[in-house]
C-alpha positions as CSV (number, residue, x, y, z in Angstrom):
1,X,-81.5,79.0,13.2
2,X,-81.9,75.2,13.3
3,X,-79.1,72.7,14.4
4,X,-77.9,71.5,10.9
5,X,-74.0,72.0,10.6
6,X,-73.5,73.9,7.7
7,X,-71.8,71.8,5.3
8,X,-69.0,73.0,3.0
9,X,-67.9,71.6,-0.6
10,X,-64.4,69.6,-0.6
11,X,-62.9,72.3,-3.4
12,X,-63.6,75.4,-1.1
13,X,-62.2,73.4,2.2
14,X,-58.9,72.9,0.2
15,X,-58.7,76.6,-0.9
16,X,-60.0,77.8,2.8
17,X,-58.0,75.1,4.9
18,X,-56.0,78.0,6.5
19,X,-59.1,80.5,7.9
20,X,-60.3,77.4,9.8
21,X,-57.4,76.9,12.0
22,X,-56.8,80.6,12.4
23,X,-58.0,82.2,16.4
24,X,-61.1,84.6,14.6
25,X,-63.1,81.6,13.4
26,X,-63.2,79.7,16.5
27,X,-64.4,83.3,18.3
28,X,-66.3,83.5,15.1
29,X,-67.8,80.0,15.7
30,X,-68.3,80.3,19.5
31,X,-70.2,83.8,19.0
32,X,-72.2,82.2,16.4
33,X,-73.0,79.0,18.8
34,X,-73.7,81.9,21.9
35,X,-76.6,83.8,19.1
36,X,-78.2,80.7,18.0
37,X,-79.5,80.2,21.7
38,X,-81.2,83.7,21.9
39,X,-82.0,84.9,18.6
40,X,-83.2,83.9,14.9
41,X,-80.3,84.1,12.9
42,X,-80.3,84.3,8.8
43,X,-80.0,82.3,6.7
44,X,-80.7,79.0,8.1
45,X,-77.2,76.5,9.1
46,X,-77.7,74.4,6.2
47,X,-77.7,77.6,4.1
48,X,-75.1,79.5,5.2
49,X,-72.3,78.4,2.7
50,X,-74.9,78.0,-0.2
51,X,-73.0,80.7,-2.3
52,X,-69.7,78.4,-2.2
53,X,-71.2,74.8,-2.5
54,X,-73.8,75.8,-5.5
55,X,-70.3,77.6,-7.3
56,X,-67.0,75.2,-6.8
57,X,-63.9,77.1,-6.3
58,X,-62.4,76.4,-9.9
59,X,-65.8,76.6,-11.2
60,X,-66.0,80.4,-10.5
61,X,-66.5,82.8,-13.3
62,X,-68.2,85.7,-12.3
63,X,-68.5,87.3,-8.7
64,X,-71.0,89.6,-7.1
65,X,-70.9,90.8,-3.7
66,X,-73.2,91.8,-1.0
67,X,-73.2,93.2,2.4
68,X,-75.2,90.8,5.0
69,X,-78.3,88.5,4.0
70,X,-81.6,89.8,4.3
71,X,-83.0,89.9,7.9
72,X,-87.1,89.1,7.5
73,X,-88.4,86.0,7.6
74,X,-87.8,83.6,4.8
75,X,-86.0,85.9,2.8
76,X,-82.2,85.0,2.8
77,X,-81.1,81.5,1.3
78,X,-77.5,82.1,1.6
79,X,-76.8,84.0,-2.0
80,X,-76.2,87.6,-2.0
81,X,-79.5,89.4,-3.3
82,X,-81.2,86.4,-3.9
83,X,-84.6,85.7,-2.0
84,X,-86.1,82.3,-1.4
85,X,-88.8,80.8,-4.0
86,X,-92.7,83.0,-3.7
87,X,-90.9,85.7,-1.9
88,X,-91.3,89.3,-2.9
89,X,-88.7,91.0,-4.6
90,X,-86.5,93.5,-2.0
91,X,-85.8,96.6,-4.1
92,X,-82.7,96.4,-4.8
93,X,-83.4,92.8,-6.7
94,X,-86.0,95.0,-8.2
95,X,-83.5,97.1,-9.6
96,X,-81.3,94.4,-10.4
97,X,-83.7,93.3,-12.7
98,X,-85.0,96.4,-14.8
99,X,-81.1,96.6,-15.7
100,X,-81.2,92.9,-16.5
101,X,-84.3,93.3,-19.0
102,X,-83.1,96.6,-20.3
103,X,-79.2,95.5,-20.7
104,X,-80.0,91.7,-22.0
105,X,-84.3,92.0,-23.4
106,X,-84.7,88.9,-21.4
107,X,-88.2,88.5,-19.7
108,X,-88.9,90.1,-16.3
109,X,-88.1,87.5,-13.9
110,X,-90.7,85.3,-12.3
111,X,-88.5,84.4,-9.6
112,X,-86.1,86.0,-6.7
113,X,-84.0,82.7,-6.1
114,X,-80.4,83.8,-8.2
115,X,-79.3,79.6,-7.8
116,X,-79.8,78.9,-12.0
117,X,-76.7,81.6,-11.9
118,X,-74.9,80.4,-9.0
119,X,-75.0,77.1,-10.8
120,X,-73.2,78.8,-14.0
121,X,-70.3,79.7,-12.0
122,X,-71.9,83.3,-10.4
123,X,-70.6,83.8,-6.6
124,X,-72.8,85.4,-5.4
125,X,-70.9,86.2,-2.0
126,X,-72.5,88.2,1.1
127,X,-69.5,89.8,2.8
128,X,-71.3,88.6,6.4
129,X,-72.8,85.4,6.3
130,X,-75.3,85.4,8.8
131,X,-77.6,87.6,10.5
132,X,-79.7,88.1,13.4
133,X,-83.4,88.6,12.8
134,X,-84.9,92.1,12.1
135,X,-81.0,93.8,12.8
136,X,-79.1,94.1,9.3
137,X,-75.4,94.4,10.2
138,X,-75.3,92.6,13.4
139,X,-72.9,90.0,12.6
140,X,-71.1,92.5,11.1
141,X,-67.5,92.8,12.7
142,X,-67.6,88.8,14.2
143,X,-65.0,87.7,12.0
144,X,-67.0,87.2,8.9
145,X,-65.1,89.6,7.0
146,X,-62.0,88.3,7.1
147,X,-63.2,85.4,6.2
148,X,-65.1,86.4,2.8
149,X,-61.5,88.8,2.1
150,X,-59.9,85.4,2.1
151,X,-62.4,83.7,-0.4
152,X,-61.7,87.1,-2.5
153,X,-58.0,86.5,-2.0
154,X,-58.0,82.9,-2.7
155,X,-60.1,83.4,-6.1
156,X,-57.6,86.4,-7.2
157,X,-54.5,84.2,-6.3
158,X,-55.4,80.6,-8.0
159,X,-57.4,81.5,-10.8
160,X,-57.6,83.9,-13.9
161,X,-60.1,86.1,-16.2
162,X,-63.1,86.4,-13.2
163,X,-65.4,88.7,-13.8
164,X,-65.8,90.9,-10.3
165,X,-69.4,93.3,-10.1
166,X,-68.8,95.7,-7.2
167,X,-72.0,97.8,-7.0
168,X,-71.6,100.3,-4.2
169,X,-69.1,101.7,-2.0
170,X,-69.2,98.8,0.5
171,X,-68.1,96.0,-2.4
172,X,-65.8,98.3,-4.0
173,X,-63.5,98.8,-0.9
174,X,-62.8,95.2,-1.7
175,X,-61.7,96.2,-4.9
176,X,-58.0,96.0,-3.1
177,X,-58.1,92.2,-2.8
178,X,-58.0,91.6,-6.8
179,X,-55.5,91.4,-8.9
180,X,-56.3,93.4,-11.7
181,X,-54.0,92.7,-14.1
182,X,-55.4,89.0,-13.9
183,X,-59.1,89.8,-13.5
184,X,-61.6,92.2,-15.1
185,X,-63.4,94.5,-12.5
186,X,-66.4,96.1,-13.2
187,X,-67.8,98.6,-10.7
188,X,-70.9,101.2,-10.7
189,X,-73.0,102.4,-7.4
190,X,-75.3,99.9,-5.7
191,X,-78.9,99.1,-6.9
192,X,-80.6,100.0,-3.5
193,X,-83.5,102.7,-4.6
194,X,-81.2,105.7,-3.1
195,X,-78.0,104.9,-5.4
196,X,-79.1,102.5,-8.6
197,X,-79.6,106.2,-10.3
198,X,-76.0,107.3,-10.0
199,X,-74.4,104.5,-11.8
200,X,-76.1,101.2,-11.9
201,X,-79.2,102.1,-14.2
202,X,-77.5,101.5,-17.2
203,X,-74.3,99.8,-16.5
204,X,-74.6,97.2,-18.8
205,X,-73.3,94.7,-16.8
206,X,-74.5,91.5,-17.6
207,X,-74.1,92.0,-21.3
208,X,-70.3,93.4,-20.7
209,X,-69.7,90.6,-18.3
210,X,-71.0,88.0,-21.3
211,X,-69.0,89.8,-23.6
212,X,-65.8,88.8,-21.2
213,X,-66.5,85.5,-21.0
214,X,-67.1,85.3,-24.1
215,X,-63.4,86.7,-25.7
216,X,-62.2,83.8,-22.9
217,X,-63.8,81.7,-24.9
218,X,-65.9,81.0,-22.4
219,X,-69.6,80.1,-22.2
220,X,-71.8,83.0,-21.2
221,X,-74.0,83.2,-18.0
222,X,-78.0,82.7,-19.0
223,X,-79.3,85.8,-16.6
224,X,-82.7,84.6,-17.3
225,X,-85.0,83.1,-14.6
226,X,-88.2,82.1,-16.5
227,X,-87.4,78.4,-16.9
């Protein structure tokens, strides 16, 4: 991981002011500090808050949440299941996107990089930000977690009528954090090869979440990725 300090947007500094100051995110930052001098670590600095500065925190309409970012090399760019520009597809993405064309008839995508929705006001949040190369989980456990529970938190607290995607076990355990009688939770199993047939495959959610945001009277998310 290069030097950059990761830079955060003024809107989510406001709404996180708190974590900052709390004892788990200076261990959280000193662990981090202690990694970058012996390992790779994912994503890059610069890239690590990328979910929260490409969707403001009052700009948030839908969220989807991960586990940890990928762990090869230029894969992870900071958004949960997204993959940097000419990389190939992990399969879970792969499975993200057969529902995507079979829910919405949009064309197959050309690209892995999920920024055009981040940009709409998708968070597309990794419960861990970072990660060491070639070990998926291990930042898990560093203090990440509470961190992401708080932008959860935060997000159910201040704002109204989100649109939450939990796919899997792992994301709906956070399903606890949300206000439900404020926000509209839509949950199925995870699109990794072993589980997308128990649920996901056929979920509909991208046209169901449209349809939300839509009855909000709010503009709907354009899930394609061809432009």
């Amino acid at each position: 991981m290069n030097d950059v300090q990761p830079v955060l947007d003024d809107s989510w500094l406001k709404a996180l002011d708190e974590q900052f100051k709390r004892p788990y995110f200076a261990a959280l930052r000193s662990f981090l500090n202690e990694e970058k001098k012996q390992y790779t670590i994912y994503p890059p600095s610069n890239f690590i808050f990328a979910a929260l500065n490409a969707s403001k925190f009052d700009d948030v309409k839908v969220v989807i949440i991960g586990q940890d970012p990928y762990h090869g090399a230029n894969q992870a760019n900071g958004l949960s299941f997204s993959v940097n520009e000419g990389t190939k597809f992990p399969p879970s993405l792969k499975n993200i996107f057969k529902e995507l064309v079979r829910d919405t008839k949009i064309e197959y995508p050309i690209t892995g990089n999920l920024i055009s929705w981040a940009e709409q006001g998708v968070l597309l949040l990794n419960a861990t930000l970072t990660v060491r190369h070639s070990e998926a989980n291990s930042h898990q456990g560093k203090g990440w977690g509470k961190f992401t529970d708080a932008i959860i938190e935060q997000l159910s607290q201040k704002q109204s009528g989100i649109v939450f995607l939990l796919w899997g076990r792992f994301a709906q355990n956070k399903a606890s954090l949300i206000d439900h009688s404020k926000h509209h939770v839509l949950a199925t199993s995870h699109p990794s090869p072993f589980s997308a047939r128990h649920g996901f495959e056929g979920c509909s959610h991208f046209s169901k979440t449209n349809q939300i945001l839509i009855n909000q009277g709010l503009p709907p998310i354009d899930w394609s990725l061809n432009k």
